[in-house]
C-alpha positions in Angstrom: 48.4 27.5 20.9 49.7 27.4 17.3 48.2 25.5 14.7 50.5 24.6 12.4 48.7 23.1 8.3 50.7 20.0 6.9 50.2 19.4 3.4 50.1 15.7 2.2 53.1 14.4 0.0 52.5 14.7 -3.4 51.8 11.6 -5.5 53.7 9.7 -7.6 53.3 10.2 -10.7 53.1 6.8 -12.8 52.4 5.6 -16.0 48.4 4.0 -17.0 49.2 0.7 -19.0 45.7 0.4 -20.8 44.9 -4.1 -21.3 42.0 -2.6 -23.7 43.8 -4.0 -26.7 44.4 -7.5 -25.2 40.5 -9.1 -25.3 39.4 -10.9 -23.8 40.7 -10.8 -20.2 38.9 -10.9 -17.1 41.2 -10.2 -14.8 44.6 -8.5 -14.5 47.5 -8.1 -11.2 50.0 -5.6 -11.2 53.2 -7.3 -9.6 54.6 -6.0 -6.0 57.6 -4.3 -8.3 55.2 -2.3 -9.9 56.7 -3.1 -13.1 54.8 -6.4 -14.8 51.5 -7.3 -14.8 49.7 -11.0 -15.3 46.8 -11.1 -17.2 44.8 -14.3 -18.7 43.3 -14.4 -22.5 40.6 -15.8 -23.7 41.0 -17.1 -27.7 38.2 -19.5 -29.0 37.1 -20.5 -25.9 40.6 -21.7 -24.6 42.7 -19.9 -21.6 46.3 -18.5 -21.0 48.4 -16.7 -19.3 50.4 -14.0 -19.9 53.2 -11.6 -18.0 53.5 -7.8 -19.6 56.6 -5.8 -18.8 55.1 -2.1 -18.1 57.4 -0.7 -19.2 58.6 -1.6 -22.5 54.8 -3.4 -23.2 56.7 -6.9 -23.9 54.5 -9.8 -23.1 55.3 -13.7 -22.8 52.9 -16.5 -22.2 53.6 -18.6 -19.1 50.7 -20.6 -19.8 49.2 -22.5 -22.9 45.8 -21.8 -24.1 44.0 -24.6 -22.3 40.4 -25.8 -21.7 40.5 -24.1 -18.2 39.7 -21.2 -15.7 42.8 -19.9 -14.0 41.8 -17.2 -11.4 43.2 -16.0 -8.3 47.0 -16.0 -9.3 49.9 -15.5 -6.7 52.9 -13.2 -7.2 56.2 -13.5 -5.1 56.9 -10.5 -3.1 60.2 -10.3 -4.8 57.9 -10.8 -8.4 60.0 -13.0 -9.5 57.4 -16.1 -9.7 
């Protein structure tokens, strides 16, 4: 009997896109294309969302500050909505 050792495919490497300097958030989703990711902000007690392409770190709201509590957000699987 022969045993033969696979090794496992190496990982791809990807970049880390830190949120750190975007506070306050409490929650953040990376997108199925891997390239944007939805976060919400918190600025005197009012809440909005926002995409940011990974990439390039562009960001654009898709949500007004508002008195509310948006959780729980859904991507397309195509992330374009």
């Amino acid at each position: 009997m022969t045993v033969t050792s696979i090794s496992p495919p190496p990982f791809n490497t990807e970049s880390v896109t830190t949120l750190s300097n975007i506070t306050p958030h409490q929650w953040a989703y990376l997108a199925p294309d891997g390239d944007h990711i939805v976060f919400d902000q918190e600025r005197d007690s009012l809440e909005s969302v926002w995409v940011m392409n990974r990439r390039n770190n562009s960001r654009w709201q898709i949500l007004e500050p508002r008195n509310a509590s948006y959780r729980w957000p859904t991507i397309s699987n195509d992330s374009r909505y």
